[in-house]
C-alpha positions, 0 to 999 in steps of 0.5 A, spaced: 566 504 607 567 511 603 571 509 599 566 502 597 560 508 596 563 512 591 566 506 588 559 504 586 556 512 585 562 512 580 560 505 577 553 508 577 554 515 574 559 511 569 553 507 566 547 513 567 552 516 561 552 510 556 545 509 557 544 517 555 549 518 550 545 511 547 538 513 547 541 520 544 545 517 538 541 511 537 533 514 538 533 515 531 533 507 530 528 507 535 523 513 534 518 508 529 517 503 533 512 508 537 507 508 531 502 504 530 498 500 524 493 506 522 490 500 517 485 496 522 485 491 515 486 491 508 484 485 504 485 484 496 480 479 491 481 477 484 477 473 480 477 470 472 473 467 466 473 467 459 471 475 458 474 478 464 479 479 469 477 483 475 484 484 481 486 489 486 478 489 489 480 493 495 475 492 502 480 495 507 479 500 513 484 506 515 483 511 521 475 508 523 473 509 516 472 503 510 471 503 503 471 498 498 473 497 491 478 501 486 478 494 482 481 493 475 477 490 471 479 487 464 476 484 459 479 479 455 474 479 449 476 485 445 469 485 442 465 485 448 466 492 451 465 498 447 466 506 448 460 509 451 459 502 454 455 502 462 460 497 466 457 495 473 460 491 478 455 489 484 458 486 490 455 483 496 458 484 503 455 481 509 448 481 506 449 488 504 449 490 496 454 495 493 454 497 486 459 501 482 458 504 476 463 507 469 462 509 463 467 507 459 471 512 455 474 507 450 474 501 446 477 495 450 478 501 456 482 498 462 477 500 467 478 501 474 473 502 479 472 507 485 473 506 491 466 506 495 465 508 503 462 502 506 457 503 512 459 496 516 466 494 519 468 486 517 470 482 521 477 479 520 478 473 516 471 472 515 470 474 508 474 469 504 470 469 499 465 475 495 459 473 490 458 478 485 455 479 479 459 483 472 454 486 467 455 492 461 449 496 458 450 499 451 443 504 449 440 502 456 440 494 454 444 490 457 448 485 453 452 482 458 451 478 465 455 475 469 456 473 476 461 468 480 465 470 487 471 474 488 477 470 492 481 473 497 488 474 495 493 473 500 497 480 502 504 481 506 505 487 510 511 491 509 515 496 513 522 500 512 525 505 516 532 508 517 534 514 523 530 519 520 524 516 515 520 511 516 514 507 509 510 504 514 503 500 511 505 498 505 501 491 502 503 487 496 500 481 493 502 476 487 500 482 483 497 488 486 501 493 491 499 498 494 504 505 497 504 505 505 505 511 510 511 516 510 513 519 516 519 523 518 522 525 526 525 531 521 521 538 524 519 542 519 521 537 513 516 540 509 518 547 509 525 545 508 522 540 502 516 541 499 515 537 493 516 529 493 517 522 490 516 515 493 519 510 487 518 503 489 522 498 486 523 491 484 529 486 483 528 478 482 535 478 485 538 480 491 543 485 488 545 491 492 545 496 486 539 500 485 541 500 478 538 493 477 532 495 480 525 497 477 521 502 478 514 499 479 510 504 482 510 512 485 508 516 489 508 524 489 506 531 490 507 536 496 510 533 502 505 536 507 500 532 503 503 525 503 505 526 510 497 526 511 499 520 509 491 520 504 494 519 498 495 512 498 496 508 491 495 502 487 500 499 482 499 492 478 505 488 477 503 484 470 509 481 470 510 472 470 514 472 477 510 474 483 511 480 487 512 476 493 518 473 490 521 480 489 525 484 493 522 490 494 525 498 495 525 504 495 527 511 493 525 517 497 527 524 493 525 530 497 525 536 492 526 544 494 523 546 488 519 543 482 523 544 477 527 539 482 534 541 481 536 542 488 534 535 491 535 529 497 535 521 494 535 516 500 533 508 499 529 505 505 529 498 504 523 494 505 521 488 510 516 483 511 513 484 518 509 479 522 503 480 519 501 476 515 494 479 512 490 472 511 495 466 510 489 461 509 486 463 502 480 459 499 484 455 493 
């Protein structure tokens, strides 16, 4: 009877080991999974016409706080905007006004808006749709007015990880990316490294070399601040393909210095997680 006991506790003390030596070598590739979405919602709109292409209008929320806007707006009529010019988007959202202003700095001047904090929390999926009116004011006339609805566009939620780093709430539509959160397990990372660089990179093929790759959008500046996980930013893809279409990854360069001599290059791949953003858009 003994012997069957310490039989067991030996078969058990065997196992207890496994399970420990496992967590221990493998809790890099798990720690990531604790962390959860600090984007409550994140939406993207887009409209067109003959004069103008407004994309990338942002209505999104992050740690309690919304915002909107951080649109690029370009007019297509190169005689319509001038230097000097007053560009004014107005939006409705949930029967509240919103109203950006820009003083354009150049003839033809690619526009993009700021972002404006919005005091009304949207709910999810209820706004497919966004009227809105585009005017421009030279010498404190108006001499353009048009208005129509900004259509939701759908967006796809990216993360990526490996043992000790993890790109989390990165959102890409047909055209219009924007950079997610970085995280490292690493205590003191950003005193061993100061300085960083997120590319991320597109390829319409499924090839493996980074070389065939393009540099699409970056992120950058000291570790501490984009551990904050507050500089977020937006890129546009111009190109025929879609974004959706690409696959998607990224270069992460942690840098000593800034002159960049002593540095640490590393790709973190990117997939598509469950989350959908808005699989239902108006056509």
């Amino acid at each position: 009877m003994r012997k069957e006991m310490k039989k067991q506790l030996m078969l058990i003390g065997i196992l207890l080991c496994i399970l420990i030596g496992t967590l221990y070598f493998w809790y890099g590739n798990f720690v990531f999974h604790s962390y959860t979405d600090r984007a409550e919602y994140q939406y993207c709109y887009n409209a067109s016409s003959e004069d103008f292409i407004i994309d990338g209008f942002e209505i999104y929320s992050k740690n309690g706080v919304q915002k909107m806007g951080c649109e690029r707006i370009r007019i297509t009529n190169n005689s319509l905007l001038k230097k000097d010019d007053v560009l004014i988007m107005e939006v409705l959202i949930d029967d509240k006004q919103y109203v950006q202003n820009y003083k354009v700095k150049a003839d033809h001047e690619v526009v993009i808006m700021d972002e404006k904090e919005m005091n009304q929390k949207v709910e999810e999926n209820t706004l497919t749709s966004i009227p809105y009116k585009l005017m421009i004011n030279r010498d404190n006339k108006k001499i353009y007015d048009q208005d129509g609805y900004l259509k939701k566009e759908k967006l796809v939620h990216y993360n990526g990880n490996n043992k000790n780093y993890s790109l989390q709430n990165i959102y890409v539509g047909s055209s219009w990316l924007k950079t997610g959160d970085f995280y490292s397990t690493i205590h003191g990372i950003e005193k061993d490294y100061p300085y960083i660089t997120i590319d991320y990179l597109v390829s319409s093929d499924e090839s493996k070399d980074i070389n065939n790759y393009e540099r699409f959008a970056y992120l950058q500046g000291k570790t501490n601040e984009v551990l904050k996980n507050n500089k977020n930013q937006v890129a546009f893809y111009d190109e025929k393909e879609s974004l959706l279409d690409q696959k998607i990854t990224c270069v992460i360069t942690l840098f000593k210095d800034k002159k960049g001599q002593d540095k640490f290059s590393f790709s973190v791949d990117l997939s598509p997680t469950s989350k959908v953003v808005d699989d239902h858009v108006e056509k």
